[in-house]
N, C-alpha and C positions, 0 to 999 in steps of 0.2 A: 504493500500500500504506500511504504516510503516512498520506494521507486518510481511508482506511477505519479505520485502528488507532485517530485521534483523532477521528473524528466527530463521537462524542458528548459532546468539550469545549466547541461552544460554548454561551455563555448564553442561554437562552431568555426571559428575564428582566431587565429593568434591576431591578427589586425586587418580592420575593416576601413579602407579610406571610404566609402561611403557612409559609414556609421557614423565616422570621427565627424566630418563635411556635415552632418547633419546635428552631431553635439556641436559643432561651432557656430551653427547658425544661429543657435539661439543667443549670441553676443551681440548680432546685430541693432539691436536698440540698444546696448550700452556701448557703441565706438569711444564713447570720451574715455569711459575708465578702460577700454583694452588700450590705448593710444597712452593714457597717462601710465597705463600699469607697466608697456614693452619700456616706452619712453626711461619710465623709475629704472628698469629690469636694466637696461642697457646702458645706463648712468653710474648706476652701483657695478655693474662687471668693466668698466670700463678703470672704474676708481681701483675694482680690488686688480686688476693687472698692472696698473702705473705705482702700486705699491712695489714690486722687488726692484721696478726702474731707478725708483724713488733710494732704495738702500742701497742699490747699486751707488750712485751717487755721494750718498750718504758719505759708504766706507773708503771708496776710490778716492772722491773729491775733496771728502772732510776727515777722516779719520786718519787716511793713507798718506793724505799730504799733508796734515794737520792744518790742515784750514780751519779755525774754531768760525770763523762767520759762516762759511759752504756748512760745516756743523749743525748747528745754532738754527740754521736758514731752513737747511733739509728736514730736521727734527721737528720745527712748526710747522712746515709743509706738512709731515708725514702725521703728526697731531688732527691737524686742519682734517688732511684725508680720511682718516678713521672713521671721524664724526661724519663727513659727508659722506661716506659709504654706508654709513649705520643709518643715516636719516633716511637714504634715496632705496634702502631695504626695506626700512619701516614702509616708508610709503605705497612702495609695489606689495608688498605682504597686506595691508590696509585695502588697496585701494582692488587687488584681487578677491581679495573674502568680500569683499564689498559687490563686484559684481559677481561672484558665485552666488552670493545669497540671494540676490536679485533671479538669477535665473532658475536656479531652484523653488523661487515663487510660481515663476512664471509656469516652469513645468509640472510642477504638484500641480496648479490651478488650471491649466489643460488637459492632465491627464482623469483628476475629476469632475471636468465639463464633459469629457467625451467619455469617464464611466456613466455619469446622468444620461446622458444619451443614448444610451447601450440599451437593446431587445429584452426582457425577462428573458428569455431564452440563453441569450447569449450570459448572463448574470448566473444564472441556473445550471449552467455548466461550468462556473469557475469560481472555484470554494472561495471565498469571503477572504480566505487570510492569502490566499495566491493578492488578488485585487491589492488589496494594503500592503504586501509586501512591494508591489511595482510602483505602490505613491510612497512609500517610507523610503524603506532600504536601497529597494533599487535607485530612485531618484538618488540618494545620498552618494552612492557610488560617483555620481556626477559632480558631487562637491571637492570629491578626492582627487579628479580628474582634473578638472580646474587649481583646485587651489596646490596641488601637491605635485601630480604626474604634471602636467600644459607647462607650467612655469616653469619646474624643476626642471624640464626638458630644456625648454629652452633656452636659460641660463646656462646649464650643466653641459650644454651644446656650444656654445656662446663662451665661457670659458677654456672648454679644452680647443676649439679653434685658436684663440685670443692667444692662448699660452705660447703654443705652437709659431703662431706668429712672432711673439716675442720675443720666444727662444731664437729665432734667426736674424731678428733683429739686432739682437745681442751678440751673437757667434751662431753662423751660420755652422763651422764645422761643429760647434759641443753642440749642435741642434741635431745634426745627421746623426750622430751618437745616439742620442736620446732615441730618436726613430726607429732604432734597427731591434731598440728593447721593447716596439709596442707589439710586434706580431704574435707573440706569446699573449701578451692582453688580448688580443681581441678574439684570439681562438677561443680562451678560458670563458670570457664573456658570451660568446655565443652560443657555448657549451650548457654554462650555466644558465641561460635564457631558457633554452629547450627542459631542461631538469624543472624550472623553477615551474614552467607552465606546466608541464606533465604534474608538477607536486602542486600545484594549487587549483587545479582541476581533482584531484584525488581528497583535497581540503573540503573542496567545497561541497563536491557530493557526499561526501562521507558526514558534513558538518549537516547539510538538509536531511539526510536518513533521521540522521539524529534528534532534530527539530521537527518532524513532520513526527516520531515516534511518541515524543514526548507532548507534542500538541494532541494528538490523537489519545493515549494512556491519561493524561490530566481530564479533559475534558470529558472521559469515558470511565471515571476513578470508581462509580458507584458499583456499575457492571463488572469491574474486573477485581473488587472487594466480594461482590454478592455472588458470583459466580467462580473466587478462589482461584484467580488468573496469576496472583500477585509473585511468584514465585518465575513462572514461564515470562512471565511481564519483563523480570530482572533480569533472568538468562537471555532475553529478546535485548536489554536496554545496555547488560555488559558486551554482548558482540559488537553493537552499533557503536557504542563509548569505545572499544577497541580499536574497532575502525578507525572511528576519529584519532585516535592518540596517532595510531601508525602513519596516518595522512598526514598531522601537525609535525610528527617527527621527521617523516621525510622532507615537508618544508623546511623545518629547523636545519637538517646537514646541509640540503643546498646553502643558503646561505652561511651556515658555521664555515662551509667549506670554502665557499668562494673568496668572504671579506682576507682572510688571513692568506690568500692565495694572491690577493691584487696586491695584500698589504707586502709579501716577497715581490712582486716583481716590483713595484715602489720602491722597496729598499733596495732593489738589484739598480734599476734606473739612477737613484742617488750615488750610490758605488761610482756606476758608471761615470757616472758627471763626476765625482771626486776622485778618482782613477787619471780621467782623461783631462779633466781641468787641474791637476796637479802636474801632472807631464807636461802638459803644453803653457804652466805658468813657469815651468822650472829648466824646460829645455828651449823653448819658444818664446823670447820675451817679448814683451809687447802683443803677443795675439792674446791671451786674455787678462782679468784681474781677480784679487781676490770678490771685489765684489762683482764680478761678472758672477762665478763661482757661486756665491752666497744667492746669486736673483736667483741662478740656476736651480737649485736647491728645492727653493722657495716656490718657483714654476713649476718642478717634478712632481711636488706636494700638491698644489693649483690643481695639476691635470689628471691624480689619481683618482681624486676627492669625488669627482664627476661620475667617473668610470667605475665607483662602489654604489654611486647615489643612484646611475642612471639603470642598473640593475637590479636593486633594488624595488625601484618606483615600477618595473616593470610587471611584479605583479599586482599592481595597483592598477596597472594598466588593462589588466587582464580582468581583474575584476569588473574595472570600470564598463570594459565590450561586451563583458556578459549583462548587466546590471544597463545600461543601453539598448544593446539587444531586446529584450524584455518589455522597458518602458515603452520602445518605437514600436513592439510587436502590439502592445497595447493602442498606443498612439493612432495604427493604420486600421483597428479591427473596425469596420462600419456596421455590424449587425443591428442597425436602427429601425425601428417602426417609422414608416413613409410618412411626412406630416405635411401637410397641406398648409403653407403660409399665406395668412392672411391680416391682413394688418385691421381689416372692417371688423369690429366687435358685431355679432348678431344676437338679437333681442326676444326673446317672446318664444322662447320652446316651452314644448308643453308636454313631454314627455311621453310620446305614444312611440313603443318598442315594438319589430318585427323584426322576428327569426325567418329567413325564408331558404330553405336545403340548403340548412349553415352543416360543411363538413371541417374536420379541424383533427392535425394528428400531431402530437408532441415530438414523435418519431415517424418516418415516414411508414407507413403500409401499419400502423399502430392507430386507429380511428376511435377517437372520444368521443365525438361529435359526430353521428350517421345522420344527416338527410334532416337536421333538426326545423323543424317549424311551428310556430306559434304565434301570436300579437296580444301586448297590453294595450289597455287603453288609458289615456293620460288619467293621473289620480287613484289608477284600479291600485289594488296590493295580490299581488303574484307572487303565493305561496313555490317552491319548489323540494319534491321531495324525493329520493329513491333510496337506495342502496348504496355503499361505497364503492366508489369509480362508475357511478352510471353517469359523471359528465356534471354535478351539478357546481364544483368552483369552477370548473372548466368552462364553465356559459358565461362568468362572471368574467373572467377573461377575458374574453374575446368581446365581449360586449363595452370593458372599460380600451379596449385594445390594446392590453398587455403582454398580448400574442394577437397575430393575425391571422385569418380564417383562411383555409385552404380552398375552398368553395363554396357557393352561395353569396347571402347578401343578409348585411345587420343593418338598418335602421332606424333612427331618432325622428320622429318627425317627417317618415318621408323620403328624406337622406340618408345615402345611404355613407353608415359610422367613416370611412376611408377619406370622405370626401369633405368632413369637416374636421377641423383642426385641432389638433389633440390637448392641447391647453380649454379649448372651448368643450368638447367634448367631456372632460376628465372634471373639469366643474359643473356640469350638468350633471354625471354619472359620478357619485362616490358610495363605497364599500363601506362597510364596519365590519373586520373580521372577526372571527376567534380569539387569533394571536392578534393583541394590540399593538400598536408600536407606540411607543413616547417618549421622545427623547430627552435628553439631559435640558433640563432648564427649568422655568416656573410654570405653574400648572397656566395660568393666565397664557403664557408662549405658547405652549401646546394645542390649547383651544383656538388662537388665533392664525396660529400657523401660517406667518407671512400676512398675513392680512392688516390690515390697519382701522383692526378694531375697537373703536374706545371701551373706557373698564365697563360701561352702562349697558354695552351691547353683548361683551363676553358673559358676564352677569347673568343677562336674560337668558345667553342659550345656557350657561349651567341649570337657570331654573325652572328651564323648559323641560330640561330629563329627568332633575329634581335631584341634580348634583347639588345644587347652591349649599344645601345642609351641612354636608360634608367639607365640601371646602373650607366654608366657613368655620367649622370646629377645628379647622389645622393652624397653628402656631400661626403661621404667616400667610394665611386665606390663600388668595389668589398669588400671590406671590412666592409661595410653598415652592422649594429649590425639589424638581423632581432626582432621584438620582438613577444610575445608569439602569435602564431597561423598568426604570419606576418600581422600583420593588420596597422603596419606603410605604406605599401604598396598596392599599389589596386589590384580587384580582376586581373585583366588583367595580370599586372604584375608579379604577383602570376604563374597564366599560363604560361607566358613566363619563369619563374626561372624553372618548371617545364617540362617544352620543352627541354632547355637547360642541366639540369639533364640527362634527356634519353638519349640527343646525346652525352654526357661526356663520360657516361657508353656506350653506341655503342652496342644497342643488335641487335639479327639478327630480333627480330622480337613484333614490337612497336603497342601498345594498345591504340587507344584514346575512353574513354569512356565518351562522351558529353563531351569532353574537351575545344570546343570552344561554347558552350550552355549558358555562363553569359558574354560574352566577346562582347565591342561594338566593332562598327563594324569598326574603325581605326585598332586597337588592332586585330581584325579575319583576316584584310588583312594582317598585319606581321606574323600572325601564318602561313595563307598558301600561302605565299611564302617562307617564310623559310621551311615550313613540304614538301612543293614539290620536293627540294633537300635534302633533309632529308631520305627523305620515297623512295630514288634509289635505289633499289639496295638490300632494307628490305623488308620483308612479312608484308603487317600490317592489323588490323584491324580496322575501323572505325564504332563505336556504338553516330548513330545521329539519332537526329530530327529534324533538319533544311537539310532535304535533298537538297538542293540546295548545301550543302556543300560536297556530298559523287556523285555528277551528273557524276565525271569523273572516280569514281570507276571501276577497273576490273571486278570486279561484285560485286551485291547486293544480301545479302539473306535476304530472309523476312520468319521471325520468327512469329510463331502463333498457342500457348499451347504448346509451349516446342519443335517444329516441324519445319526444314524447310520446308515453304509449296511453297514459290518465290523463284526462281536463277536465275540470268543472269542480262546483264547491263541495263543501266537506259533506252535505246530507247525500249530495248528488253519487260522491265516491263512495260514501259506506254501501250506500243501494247495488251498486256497480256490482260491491263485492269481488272488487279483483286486489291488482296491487295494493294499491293504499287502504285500502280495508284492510285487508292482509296484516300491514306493517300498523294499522291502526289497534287493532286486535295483540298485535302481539304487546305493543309497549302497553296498552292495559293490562295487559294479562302481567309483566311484569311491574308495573304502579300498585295494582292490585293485591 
């Protein structure tokens, strides 16, 4: 189940220039601070290589010939430069995180405009913590990209050319020296690149088994205590934990291995400059100086520094293509429900619903919905009743059109559902499930839900369901801080905040699916009094199974494989004596 959850993390890629082409794009509205930031970046490497010029100088001009002014002069120079090397860092260090963070709004806030946009279908196949993992984690990888690998490269780039330059600047022959000790680097380097990606692709999936085990074991703690799993749970959680140690180990020798490997050729490279700039000071005079020697030195250190960093940051880099991948995998999915843009608000529906040979399959050749047909008329209340899986949240569905219909035709008024606009649509038609949702905030938020309803109006719809009671007894009324998934409050309650919601919003045409199905029965007599003046005047639907609760209905359809096979009211169906009698019969018999 690990396996299948994270499939899709590993890399496809050691490096994608179109991926990267696409993480860059998103700097384009901040050119100032990429301009100010290379600008800072190329100011400060520019300072930190005129440093060994600078002691060149120093020791040659001042030291060597005892010039105390050349001294004196170099030494505030070389002061001066410190500081201006450390300011023109601060400020590209600042002025980077400055636009990373920027663009990491920018992308978190795209990537959940185009998850609100996303089909129920497409949402329904992608577990909740996949989704948040590509606006947290993943996106964050983008911040290491920028503010760590982008820059670092660049610099790290930017100096070993610089050095390189300088060193021939200085002495072109102790610079050909220097050269003939990189070949060894850059095999090591290459070596070690291939090692490091091979070991953090083995990190990473061994680290998701890991994660997807214990997300799954936590969230499933009751079942695997009640049914005495605890034991196989552990033997299942130490092979994965093993995994993981062995994949972080094998990362760890890559790099244990390589840092002390660049750090010998380093020190061979120095050798060499002090080997060869000792001969050639002592047999050759005038082709170099001590303090040629000492920049030297100073250079070889300059251009190792790089060549640890740049290897390093490269499985950040890796990370980064995967964690990219992912987000833009997200980015391109369009599975959206077709919306009809319309800028003209329309006025005056009256909620008169037609089913006409609505067919509908969650999976293809898998039919919920056979041939369904029916019509409400505006204001009726339209009980539904069957069996489980004979289709009846599945009408609710397609009717709000949170799936769309494989064949046939839904209509509001006439029109038909496709052709008006799902903003207009979706306030005309709203639900009241089972499972309530309420999010984190005050009960007052939740009823108003975006709306800009004064307290006088929120008020009335609580005590229209005959919520007001309750609120009112909580510490802070309406103001009451819900907490996550609202479980400071009971389920009851919950129902009633969600009552109250629908009538805030005032659509023409109200959904209750089992909405009074966990509610006792103090709490079901406030729902249906208050849903009786509620429900004047609206078309609604009623999806129960305590029929005792739908006996006053306009009529009842009874749903059976995707069919209505029952219509007409409650005296009409017991007469029938088919289905709904049947299912009417039985639940007396267990009431009884």
């Amino acid at each position: 189940m690990a396996e299948s959850y994270f499939e899709t993390d590993t890399i496809t890629k050691e490096y994608d220039s179109r991926l990267v082409r696409r993480i860059l794009s998103y700097l384009k509205p901040y050119k100032h601070l990429v301009f100010f930031t290379l600008g800072a970046l190329v100011i400060s490497t520019l300072g930190e290589l005129f440093i060994p010029i600078l002691l060149r100088r120093i020791i040659d001009d001042g030291i060597m010939d005892k010039n105390t002014s050349v001294l004196i002069h170099g030494c505030i120079i070389y002061f001066i430069l410190l500081v201006f090397v450390f300011g023109f860092s601060f400020l590209q260090t600042l002025t980077a995180n400055l636009m990373t963070q920027r663009v990491m709004k920018d992308m978190r806030l795209s990537l959940f405009k185009k998850t609100l946009s996303q089909s129920t279908g497409y949402l329904s196949r992608h577990p909740v913590g996949r989704i948040v993992t590509r606006l947290t984690s993943d996106v964050q990888t983008m911040d290491e990209f920028f503010t760590t690998v982008l820059v670092a490269f660049i610099k790290d780039i930017a100096i070993m050319t610089g050095t390189l330059i300088t060193m021939f600047i200085l002495s072109p022959r102790m610079a050909v020296m220097v050269l003939i000790t990189l070949p060894p680097v850059v095999i090591v380097t290459l070596i070690s690149r291939v090692k490091a990606r091979d070991a953090f692709r083995k990190q990473r999936i061994a680290s998701s088994k890991v994660y997807s085990f214990l997300a799954e074991r936590l969230a499933g703690m009751q079942v695997v205590q009640i049914f005495r799993q605890e034991e196989k749970s552990l033997k299942e959680f130490k092979k994965g934990n093993r995994e993981l140690l062995d994949a972080n180990l094998g990362e760890m020798y890559v790099f244990s291995t390589f840092r002390p490997v660049i750090e010998w050729l380093s020190t061979l490279s120095m050798a060499v400059v002090i080997v060869v700039g000792s001969y050639l000071l002592l047999n050759e005079q005038g082709i170099i100086s001590i303090g040629v020697m000492i920049a030297f030195i100073n250079l070889v250190q300059m251009f190792f520094n790089p060549v640890t960093d740049i290897a390093e940051k490269y499985t950040m880099l890796q990370s980064a293509m995967a964690g990219g991948e992912k987000v833009f995998e997200l980015m391109d999915t369009n599975e959206q429900i077709p919306d009809i843009k319309n800028t003209k608000e329309e006025h005056g529906i009256r909620g008169h619903i037609e089913f006409e040979n609505v067919h509908f399959a969650y999976k293809a050749g898998e039919d919920v919905l056979k041939g369904l047909n029916f019509s409400v008329k505006p204001g009726e209340m339209a009980a539904i009743v069957g069996f489980t899986g004979a289709g009846k949240t599945t009408l609710i569905n397609v009717l709000t059109r949170l799936w769309d219909i494989n064949a046939g035709d839904i209509r509001l008024d006439g029109k038909p559902v496709k052709t008006i606009p799902l903003a207009q649509l979706r306030s005309s038609i709203m639900p009241v499930t089972q499972d309530v949702t309420l999010f984190s905030g005050t009960i007052e938020e939740n009823i108003s839900l975006g709306l800009p309803l004064s307290e006088e109006e929120i008020i009335n719809a609580a005590k229209t369901v005959h919520a007001h009671d309750f609120i009112s007894a909580l510490q802070n009324g309406y103001k009451t801080v819900l907490s996550e998934r609202a479980t400071n409050i009971s389920t009851g309650q919950r129902q009633l905040i969600s009552f109250a919601r629908v009538i805030a919003h005032n659509p023409k045409v109200v959904i209750l699916d089992e909405a009074t199905s966990s509610i006792d029965t103090e709490t079901e007599r406030l729902i249906q009094l208050g849903m009786k003046k509620v429900l004047t005047g609206r078309t609604s639907f009623v999806i129960a199974h305590r029929l005792s609760t739908i006996k006053d209905a306009d009529r009842i359809l009874v749903l059976s494989n995707g069919c209505v096979v029952e219509e007409g009211r409650h005296e009409e169906l017991i007469a029938l004596d088919g289905i709904y009698s049947g299912l009417y019969k039985l639940q007396y018999a267990d009431n009884g």
